[in-house]
C-alpha positions in Angstrom: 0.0 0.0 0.0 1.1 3.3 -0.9 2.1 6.2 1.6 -0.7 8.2 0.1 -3.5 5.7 0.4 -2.4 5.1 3.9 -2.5 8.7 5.4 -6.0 8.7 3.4 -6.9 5.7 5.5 -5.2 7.0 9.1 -7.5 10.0 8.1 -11.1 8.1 7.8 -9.9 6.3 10.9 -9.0 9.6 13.0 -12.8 11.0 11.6 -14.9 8.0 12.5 -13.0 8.0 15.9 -13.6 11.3 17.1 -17.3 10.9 15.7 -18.1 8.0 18.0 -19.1 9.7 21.2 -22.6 11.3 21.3 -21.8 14.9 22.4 -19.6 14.8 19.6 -21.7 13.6 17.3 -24.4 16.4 18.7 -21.8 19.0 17.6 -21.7 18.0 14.3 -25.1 18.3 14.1 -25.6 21.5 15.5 -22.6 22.8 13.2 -24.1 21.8 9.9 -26.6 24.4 9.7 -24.7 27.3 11.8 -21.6 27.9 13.3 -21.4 28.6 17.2 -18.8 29.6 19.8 -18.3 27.9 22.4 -20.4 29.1 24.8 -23.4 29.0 22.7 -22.1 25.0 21.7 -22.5 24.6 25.7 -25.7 26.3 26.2 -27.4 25.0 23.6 -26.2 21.3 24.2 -26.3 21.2 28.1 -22.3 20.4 28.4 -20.3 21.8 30.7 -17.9 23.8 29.4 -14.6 21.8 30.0 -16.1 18.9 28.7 -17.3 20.6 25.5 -13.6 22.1 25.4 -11.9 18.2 25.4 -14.5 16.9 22.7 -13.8 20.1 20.3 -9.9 19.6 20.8 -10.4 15.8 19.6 -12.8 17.1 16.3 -9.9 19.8 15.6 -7.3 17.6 15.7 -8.8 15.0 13.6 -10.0 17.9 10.8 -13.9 18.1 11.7 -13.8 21.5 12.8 -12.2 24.7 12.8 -12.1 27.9 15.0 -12.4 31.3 12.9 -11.8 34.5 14.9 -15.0 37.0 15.4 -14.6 39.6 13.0 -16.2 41.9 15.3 -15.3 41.0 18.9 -12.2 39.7 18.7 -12.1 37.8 21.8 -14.6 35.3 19.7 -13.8 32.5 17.9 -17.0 30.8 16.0 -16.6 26.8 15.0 -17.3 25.9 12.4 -17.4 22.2 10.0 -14.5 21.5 7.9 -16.5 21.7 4.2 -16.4 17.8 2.7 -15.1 16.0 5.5 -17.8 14.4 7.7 -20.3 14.4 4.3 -23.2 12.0 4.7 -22.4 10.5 8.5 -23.8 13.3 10.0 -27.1 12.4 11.3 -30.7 14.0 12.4 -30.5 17.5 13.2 -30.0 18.0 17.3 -29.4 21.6 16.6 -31.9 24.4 16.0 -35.4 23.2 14.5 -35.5 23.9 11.2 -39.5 23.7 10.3 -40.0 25.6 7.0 -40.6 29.4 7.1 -42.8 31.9 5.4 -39.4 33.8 4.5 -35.8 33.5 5.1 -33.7 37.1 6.1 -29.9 37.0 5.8 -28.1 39.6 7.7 -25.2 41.5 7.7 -24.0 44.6 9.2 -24.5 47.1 6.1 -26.4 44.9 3.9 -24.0 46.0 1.1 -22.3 42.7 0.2 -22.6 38.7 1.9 -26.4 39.4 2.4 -27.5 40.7 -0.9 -25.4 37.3 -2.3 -26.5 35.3 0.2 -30.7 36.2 -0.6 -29.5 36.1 -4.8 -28.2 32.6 -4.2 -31.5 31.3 -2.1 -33.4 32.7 -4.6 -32.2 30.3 -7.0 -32.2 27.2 -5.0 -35.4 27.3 -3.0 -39.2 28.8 -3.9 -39.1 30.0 0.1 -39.6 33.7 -0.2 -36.1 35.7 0.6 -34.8 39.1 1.6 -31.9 40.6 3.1 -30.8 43.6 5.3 -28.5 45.2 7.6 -28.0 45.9 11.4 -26.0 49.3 10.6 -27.5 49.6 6.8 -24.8 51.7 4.4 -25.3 53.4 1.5 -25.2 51.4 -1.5 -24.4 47.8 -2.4 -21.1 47.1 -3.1 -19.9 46.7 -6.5 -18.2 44.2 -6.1 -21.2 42.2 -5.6 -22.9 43.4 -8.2 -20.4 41.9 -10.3 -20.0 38.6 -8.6 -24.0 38.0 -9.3 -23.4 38.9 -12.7 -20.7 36.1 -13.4 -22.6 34.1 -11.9 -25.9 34.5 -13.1 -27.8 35.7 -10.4 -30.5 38.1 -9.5 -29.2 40.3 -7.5 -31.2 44.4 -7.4 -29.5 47.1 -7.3 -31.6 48.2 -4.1 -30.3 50.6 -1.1 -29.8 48.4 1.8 -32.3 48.5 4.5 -32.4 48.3 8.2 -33.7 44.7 9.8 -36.8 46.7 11.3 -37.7 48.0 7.4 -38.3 44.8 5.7 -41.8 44.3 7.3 -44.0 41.8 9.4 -43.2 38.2 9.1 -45.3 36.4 6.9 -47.3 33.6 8.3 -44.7 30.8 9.1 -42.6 33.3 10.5 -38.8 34.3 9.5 -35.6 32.1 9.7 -33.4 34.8 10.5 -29.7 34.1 9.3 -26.9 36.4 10.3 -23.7 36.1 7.7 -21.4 38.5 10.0 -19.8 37.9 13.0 -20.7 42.0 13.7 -24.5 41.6 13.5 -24.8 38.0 15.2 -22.9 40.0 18.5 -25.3 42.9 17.7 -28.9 40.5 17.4 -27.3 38.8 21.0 -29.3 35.8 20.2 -32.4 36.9 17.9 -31.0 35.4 15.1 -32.2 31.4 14.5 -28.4 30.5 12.6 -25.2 32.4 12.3 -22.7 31.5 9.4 -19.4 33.5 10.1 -18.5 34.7 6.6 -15.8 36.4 5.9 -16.6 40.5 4.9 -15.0 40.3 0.9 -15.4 44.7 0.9 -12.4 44.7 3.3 -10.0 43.3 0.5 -12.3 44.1 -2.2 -10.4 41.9 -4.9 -12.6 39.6 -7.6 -11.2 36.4 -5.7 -12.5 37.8 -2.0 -15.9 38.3 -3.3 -16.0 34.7 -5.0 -14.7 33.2 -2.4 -17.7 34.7 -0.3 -19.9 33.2 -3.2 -18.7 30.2 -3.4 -18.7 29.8 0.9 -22.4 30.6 0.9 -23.2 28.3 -1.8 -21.9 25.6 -0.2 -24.2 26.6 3.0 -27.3 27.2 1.2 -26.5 24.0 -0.9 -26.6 22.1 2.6 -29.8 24.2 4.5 -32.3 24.0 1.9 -32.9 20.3 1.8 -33.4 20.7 5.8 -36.1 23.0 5.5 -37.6 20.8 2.9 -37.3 17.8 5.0 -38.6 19.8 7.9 -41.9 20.8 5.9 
């Protein structure tokens, strides 16, 4: 056997390890729709936090998770699933329910860049009615993601961003509110239902940065959508 085809293998083995325990296993659940810190890992899954702190070592060092830093308070990290590792092992959802809503709201702080993509990319997955808006609401949409909807095909308005308390009632079935930004998920303390802690592609502001941001939440709306259907 090769040297490549046995690190592959010492790699299944170290993922299937560190998945057999339930609390870990709960953590993978809770992870696939929304990343979490710590705290909010241990609050939500009743484990102390010393105990949650030795289980997340174990699925960081076998390559299940990873720890991003808060882009807004920086003594935050958020963790978060390694994309394409655990794959179809993960099990029923343990995390937040997930029953189908009337609309879904993504949120960012100025509702200029990852939530305009982020409501253009739903909109072309699911039939679940979509909007976007901001907890501090600049002034235009960033052209930079105007441009990434147009190579990639999607609808994406050239609207002014809009505070969260403009975008009106909830419809009936209520709103799955999902923050992409680090900034407004601290600033919602809690409101929102799932937080994904993109990266902000305005602070470089290259082509790459914003397709990165593209690809990221493509990847996440790839995986929630089936959920909501399931959960219907």
């Amino acid at each position: 056997m090769n040297a490549e085809r046995t690190a592959t293998l010492q790699q299944r083995a170290a993922v299937y390890a560190a998945l057999a325990d339930p609390t870990r296993l709960q953590v993978v659940d809770v992870l696939t729709v929304g990343d979490a810190a710590s705290s909010e890992l241990s609050s939500r899954l009743g484990t102390p936090s010393n105990l949650l702190a030795h289980h997340l070592k174990i699925l960081e060092g076998a390559g299940v998770v990873e720890r991003r830093r808060s882009e807004g308070d920086r003594r935050r990290s958020y963790w978060r699933l390694v994309h394409g590792v655990v794959g179809t092992l993960v099990g029923p959802l343990t995390g937040p329910a997930l029953k189908a809503p009337g609309r879904v709201v993504f949120v960012c702080t100025a509702n200029t860049a990852r939530s305009h993509l982020a409501a253009a990319l739903w909109r072309a997955t699911s039939d679940i009615p979509v909007t976007s808006a901001g907890t501090h609401p600049g002034d235009r949409i960033a052209r930079g993601a105007l441009a990434t909807a147009g190579r990639h095909g999607l609808d994406l308005p050239d609207i002014a961003p809009r505070r969260l308390d403009e975008i009106g009632r909830p419809p009936r079935g209520g709103d799955l509110l999902i923050t992409v930004c680090d900034r407004a998920h601290e600033d919602l303390a809690g409101a929102d239902d799932l937080h994904w802690s993109v990266p902000d592609p305005a602070a470089g502001g290259t082509r790459a940065a914003f397709d990165r941001v593209h690809d990221e939440l493509a990847d996440r709306i790839r995986v929630t959508t089936p959920l909501l259907r399931r959960a219907s």
